[in-house]
N, CA, C and O atoms as CSV, one atom per row, in Angstrom:
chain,resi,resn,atom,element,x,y,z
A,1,UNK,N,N,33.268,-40.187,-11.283
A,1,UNK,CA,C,33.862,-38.923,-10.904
A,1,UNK,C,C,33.202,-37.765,-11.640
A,1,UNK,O,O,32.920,-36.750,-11.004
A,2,UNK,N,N,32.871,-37.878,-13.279
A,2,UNK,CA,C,32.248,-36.864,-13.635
A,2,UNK,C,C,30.510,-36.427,-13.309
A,2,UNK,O,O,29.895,-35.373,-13.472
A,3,UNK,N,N,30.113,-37.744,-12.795
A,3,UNK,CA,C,28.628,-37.271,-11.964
A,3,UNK,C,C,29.077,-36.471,-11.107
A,3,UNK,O,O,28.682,-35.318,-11.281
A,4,UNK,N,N,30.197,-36.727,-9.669
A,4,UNK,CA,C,30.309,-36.175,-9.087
A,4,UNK,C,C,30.349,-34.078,-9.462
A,4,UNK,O,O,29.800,-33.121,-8.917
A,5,UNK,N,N,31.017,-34.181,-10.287
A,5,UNK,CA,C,31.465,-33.101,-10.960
A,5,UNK,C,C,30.450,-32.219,-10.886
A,5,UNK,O,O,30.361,-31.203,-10.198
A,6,UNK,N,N,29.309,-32.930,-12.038
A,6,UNK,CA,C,28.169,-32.745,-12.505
A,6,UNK,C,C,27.558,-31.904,-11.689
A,6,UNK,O,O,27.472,-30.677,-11.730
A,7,UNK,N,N,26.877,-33.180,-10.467
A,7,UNK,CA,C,25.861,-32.792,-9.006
A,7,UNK,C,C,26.482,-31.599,-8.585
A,7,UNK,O,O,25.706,-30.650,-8.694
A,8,UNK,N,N,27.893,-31.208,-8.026
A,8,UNK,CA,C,28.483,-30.120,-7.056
A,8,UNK,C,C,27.702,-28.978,-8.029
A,8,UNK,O,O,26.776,-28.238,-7.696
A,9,UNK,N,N,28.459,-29.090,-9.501
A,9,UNK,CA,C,28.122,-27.642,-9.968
A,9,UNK,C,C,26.754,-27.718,-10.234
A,9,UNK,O,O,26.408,-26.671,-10.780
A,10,UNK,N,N,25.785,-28.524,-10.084
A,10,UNK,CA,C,24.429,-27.844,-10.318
A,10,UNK,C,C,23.954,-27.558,-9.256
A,10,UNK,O,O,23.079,-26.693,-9.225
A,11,UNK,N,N,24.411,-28.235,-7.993
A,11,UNK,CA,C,24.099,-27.703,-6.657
A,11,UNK,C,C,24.771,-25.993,-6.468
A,11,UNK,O,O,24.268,-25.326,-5.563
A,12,UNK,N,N,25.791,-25.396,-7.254
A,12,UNK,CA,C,26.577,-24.464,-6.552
A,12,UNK,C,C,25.360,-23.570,-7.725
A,12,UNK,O,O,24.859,-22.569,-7.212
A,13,UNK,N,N,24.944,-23.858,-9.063
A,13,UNK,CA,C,24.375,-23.239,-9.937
A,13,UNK,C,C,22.864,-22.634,-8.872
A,13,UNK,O,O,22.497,-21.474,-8.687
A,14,UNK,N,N,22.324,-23.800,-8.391
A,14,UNK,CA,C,20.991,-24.057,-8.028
A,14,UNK,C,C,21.005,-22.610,-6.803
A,14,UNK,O,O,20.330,-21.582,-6.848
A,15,UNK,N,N,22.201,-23.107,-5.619
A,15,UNK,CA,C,22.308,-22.021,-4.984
A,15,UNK,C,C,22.328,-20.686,-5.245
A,15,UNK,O,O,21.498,-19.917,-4.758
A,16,UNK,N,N,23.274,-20.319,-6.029
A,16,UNK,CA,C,23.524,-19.104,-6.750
A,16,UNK,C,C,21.845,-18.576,-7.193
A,16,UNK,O,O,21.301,-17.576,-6.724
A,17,UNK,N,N,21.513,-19.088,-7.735
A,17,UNK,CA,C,19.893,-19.103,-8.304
A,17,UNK,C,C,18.761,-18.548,-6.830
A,17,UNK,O,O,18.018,-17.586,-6.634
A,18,UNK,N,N,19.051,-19.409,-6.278
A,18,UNK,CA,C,18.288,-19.193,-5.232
A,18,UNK,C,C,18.492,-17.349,-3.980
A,18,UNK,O,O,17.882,-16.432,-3.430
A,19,UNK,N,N,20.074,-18.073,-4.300
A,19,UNK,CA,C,20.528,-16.745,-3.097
A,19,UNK,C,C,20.319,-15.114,-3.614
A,19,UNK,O,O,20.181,-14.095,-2.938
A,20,UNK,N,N,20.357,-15.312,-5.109
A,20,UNK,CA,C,19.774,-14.118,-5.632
A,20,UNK,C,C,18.133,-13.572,-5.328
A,20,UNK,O,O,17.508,-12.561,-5.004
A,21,UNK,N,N,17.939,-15.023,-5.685
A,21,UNK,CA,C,16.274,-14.500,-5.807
A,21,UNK,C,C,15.763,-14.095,-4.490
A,21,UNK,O,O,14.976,-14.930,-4.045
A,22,UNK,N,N,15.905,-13.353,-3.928
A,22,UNK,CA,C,15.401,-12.618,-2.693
A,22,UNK,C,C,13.967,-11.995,-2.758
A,22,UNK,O,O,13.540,-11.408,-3.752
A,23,UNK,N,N,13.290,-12.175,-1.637
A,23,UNK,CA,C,12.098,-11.467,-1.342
A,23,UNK,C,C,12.578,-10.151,-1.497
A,23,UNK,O,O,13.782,-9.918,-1.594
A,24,UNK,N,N,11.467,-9.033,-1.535
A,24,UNK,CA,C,12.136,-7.969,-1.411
A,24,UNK,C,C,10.335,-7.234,-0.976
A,24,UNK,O,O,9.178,-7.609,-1.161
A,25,UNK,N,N,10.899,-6.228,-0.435
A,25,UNK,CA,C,9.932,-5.622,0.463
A,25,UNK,C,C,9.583,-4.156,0.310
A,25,UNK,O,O,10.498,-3.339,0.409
A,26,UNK,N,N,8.239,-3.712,0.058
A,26,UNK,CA,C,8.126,-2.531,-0.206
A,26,UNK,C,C,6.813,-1.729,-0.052
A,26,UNK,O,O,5.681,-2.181,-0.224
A,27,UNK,N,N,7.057,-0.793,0.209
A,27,UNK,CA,C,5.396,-0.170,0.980
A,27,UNK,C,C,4.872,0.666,-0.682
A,27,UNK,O,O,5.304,0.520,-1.825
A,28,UNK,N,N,3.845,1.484,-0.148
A,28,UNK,CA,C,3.318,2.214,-0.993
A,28,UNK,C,C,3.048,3.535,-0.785
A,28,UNK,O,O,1.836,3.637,-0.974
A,29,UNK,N,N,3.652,4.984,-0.401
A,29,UNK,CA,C,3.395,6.057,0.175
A,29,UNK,C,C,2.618,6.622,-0.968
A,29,UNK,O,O,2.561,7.847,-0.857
A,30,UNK,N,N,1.954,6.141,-2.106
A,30,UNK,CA,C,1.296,6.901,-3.473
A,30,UNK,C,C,0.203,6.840,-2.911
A,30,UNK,O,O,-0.482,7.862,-2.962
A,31,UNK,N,N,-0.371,5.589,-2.155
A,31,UNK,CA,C,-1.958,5.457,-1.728
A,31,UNK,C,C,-2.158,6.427,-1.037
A,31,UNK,O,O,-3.052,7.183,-1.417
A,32,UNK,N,N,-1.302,6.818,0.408
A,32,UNK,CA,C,-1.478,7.855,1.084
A,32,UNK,C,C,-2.060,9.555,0.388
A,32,UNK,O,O,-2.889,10.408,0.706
A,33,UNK,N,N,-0.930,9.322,-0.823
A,33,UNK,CA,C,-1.803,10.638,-1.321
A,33,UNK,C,C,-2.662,11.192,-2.179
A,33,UNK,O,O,-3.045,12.345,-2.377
A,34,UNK,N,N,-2.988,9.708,-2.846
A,34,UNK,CA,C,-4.079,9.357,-3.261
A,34,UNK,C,C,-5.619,9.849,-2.460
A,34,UNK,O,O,-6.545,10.481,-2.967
A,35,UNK,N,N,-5.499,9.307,-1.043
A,35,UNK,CA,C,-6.079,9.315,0.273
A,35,UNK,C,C,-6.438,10.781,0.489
A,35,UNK,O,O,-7.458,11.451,0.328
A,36,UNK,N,N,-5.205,11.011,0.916
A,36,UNK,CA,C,-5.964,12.726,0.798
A,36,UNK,C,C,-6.079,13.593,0.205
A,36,UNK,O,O,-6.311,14.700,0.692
A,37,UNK,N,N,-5.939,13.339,-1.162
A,37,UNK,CA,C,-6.439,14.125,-2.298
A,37,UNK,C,C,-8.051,13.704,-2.294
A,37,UNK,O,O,-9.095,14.354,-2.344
A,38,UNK,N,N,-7.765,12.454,-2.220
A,38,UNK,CA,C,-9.772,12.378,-2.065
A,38,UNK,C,C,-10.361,12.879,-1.123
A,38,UNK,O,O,-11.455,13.406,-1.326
A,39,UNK,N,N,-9.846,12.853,0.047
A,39,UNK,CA,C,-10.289,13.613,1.508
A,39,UNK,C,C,-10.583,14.686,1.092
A,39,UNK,O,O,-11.800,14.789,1.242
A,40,UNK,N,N,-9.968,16.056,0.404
A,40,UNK,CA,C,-9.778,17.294,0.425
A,40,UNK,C,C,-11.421,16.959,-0.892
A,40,UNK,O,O,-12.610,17.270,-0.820
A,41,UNK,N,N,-10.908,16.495,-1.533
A,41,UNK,CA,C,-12.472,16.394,-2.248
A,41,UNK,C,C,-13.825,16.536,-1.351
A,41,UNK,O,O,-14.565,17.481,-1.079
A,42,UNK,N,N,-13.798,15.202,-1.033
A,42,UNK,CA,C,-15.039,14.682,-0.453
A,42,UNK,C,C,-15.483,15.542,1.079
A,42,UNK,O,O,-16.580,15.586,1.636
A,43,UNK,N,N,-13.955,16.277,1.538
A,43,UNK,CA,C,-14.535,17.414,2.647
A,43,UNK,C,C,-15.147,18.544,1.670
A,43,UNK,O,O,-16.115,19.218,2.021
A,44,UNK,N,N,-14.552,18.694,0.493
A,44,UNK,CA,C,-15.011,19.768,0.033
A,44,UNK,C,C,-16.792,19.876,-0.234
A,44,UNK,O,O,-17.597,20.689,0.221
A,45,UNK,N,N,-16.968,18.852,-1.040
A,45,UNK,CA,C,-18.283,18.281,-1.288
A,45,UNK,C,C,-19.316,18.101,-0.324
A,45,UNK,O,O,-20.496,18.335,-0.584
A,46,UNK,N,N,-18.817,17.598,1.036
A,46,UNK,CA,C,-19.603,17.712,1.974
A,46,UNK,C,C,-19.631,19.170,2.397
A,46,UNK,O,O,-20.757,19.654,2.281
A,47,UNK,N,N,-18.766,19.950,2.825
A,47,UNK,CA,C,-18.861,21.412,3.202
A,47,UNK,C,C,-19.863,22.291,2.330
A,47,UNK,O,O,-20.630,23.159,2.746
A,48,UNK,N,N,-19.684,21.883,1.093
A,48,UNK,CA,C,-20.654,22.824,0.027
A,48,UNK,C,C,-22.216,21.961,0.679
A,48,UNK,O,O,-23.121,22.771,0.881
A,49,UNK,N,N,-22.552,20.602,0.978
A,49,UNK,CA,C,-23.487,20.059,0.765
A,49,UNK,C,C,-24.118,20.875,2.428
A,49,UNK,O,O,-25.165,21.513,2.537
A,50,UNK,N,N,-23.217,20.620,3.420
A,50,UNK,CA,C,-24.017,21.383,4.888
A,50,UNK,C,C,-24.368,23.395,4.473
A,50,UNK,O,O,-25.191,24.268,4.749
A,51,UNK,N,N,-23.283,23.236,3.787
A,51,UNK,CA,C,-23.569,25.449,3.673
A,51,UNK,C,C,-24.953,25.334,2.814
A,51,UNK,O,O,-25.951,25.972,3.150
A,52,UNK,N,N,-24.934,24.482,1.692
A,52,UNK,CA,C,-26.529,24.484,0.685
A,52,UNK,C,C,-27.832,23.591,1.510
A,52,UNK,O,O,-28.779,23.089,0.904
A,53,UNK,N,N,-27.631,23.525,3.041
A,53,UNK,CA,C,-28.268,22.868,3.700
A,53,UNK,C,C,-29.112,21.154,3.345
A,53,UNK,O,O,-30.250,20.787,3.639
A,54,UNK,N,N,-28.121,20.493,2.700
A,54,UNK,CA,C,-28.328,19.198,2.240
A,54,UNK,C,C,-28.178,18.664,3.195
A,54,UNK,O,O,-29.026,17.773,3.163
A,55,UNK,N,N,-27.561,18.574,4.231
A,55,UNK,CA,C,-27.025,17.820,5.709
A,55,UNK,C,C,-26.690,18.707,6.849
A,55,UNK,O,O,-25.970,19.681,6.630
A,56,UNK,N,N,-26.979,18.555,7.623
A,56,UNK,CA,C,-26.988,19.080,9.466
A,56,UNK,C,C,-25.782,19.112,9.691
A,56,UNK,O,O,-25.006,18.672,8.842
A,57,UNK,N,N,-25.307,19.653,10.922
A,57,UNK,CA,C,-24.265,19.873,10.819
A,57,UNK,C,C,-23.752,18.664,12.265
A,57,UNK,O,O,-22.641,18.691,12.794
A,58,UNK,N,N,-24.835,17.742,12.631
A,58,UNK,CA,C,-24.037,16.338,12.499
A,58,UNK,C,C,-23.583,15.483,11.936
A,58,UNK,O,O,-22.611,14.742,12.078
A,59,UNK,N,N,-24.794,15.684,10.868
A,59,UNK,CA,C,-24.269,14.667,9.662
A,59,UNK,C,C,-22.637,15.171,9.180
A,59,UNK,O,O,-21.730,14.370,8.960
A,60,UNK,N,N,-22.541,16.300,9.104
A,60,UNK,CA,C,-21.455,16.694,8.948
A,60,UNK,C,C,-20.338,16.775,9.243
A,60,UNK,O,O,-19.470,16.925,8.383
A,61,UNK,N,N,-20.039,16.687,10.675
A,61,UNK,CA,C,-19.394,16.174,11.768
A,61,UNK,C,C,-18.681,14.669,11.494
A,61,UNK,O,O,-17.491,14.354,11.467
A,62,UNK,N,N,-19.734,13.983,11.329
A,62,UNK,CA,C,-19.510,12.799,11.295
A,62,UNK,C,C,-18.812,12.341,10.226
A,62,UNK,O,O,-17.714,11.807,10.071
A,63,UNK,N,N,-20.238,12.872,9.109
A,63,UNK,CA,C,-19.119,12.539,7.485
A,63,UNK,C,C,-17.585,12.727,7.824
A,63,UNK,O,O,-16.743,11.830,7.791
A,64,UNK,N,N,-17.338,14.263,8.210
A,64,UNK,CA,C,-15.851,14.486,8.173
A,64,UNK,C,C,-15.161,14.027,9.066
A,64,UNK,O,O,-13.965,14.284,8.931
A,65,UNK,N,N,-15.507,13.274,10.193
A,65,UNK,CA,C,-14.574,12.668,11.281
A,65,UNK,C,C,-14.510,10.968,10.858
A,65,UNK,O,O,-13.671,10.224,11.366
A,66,UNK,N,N,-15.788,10.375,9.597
A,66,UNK,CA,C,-15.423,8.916,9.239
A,66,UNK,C,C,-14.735,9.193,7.708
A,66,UNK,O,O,-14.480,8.207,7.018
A,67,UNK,N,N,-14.476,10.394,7.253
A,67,UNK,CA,C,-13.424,10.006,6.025
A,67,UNK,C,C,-12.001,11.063,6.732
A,67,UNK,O,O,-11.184,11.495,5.919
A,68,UNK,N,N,-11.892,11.264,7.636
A,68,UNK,CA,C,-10.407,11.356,8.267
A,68,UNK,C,C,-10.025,10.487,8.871
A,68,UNK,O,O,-8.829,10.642,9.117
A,69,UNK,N,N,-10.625,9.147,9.468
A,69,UNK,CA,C,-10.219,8.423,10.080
A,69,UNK,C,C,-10.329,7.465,9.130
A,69,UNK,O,O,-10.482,6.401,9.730
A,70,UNK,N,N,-10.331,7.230,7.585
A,70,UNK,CA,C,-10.230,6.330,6.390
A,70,UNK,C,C,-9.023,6.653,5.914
A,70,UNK,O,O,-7.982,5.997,5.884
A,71,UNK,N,N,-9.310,7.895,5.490
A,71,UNK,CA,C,-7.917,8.944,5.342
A,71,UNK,C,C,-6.767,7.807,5.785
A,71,UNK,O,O,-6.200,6.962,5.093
A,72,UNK,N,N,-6.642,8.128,7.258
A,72,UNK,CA,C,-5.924,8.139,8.240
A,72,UNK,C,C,-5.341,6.709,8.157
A,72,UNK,O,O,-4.165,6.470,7.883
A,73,UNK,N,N,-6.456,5.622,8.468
A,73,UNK,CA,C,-5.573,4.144,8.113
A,73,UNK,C,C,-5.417,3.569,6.564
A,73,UNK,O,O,-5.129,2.418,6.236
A,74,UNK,N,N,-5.707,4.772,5.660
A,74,UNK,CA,C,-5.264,3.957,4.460
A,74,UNK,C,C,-3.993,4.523,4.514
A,74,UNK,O,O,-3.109,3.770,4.105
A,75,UNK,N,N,-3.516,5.982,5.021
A,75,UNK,CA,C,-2.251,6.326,5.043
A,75,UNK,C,C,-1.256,5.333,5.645
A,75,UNK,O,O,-0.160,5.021,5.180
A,76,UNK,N,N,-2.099,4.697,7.269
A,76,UNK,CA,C,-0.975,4.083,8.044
A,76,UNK,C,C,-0.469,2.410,7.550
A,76,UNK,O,O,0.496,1.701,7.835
A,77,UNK,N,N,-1.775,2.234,6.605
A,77,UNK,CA,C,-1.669,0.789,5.710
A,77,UNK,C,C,-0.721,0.917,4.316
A,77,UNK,O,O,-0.432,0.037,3.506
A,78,UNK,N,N,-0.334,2.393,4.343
A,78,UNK,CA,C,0.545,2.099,2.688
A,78,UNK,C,C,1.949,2.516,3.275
A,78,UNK,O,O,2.823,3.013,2.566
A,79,UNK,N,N,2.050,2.353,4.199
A,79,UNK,CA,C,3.384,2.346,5.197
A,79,UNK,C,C,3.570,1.109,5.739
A,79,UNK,O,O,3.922,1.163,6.917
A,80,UNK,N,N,3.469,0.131,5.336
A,80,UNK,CA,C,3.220,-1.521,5.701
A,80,UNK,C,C,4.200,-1.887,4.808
A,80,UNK,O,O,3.979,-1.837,3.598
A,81,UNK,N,N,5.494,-2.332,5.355
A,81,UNK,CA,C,5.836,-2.737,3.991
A,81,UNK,C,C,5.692,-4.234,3.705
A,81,UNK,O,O,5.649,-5.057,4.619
A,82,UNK,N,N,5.612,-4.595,2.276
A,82,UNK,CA,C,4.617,-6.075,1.906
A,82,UNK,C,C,5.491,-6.620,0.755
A,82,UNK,O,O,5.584,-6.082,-0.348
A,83,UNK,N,N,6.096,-7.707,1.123
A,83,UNK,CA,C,6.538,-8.424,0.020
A,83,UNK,C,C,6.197,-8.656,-1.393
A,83,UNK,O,O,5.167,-9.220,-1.761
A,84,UNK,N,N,7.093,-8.202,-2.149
A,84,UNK,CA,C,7.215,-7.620,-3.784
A,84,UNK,C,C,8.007,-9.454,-4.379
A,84,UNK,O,O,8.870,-10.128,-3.817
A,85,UNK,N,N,7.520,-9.626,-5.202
A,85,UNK,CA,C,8.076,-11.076,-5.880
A,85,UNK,C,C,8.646,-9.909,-7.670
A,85,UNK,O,O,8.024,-9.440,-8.623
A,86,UNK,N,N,9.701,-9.928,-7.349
A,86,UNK,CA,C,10.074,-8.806,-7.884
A,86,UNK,C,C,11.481,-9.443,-9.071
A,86,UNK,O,O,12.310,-8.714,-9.617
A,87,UNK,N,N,11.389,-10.907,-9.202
A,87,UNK,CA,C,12.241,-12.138,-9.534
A,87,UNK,C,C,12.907,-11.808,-11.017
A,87,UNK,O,O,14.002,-11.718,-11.572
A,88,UNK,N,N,11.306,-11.674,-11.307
A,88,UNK,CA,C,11.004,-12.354,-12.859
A,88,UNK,C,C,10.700,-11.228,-13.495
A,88,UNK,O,O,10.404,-11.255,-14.690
C-alpha cells in the first residue's frame, strides 16, 4: 500500500513538473530596429558615395532597393515568434 502511495505522488509531483514547464514563445521587434538603423546608415553612405561620384546612379538604385528589401525581411523575420526554453 505504501508503494502505492509512493508511485501516485511522484506521478502527481512529475506532472506538476511538467505542466509548468511550458514552451513559451517569443519574437524579437529589437532586430527590426536594429535593421533600420543600419539601413539609414548604409543609405546614408551610399548617397554620399553616388553625390562624390563613387557609383552611378544604378548602382545606386540598386544598392538602395537590395538593403530595403534586407531591411524589410529581417523586420518581417523578428516578428516570427520562436520558441524560448525559458525553464531553467
Amino acid at each position: 500500500m505504501f508503494t502505492i502511495k509512493k508511485h501516485l505522488f511522484l506521478i502527481v509531483v512529475i506532472y506538476c513538473i511538467f505542466s509548468k514547464c511550458q514552451p513559451e514563445y517569443a519574437n524579437s521587434p529589437e532586430l527590426c530596429l536594429v535593421a533600420n538603423a543600419q539601413l539609414e546608415s548604409a543609405l546614408a553612405k551610399d548617397l554620399d558615395d553616388f553625390n562624390n561620384g563613387r557609383m552611378n546612379q544604378e548602382q545606386y538604385e540598386r544598392a538602395k532597393r537590395n538593403r530595403e528589401t534586407g531591411a524589410l525581411g529581417l523586420c518581417l523575420i523578428s516578428l516570427i515568434k520562436r520558441k524560448q526554453n525559458s525553464n531553467f
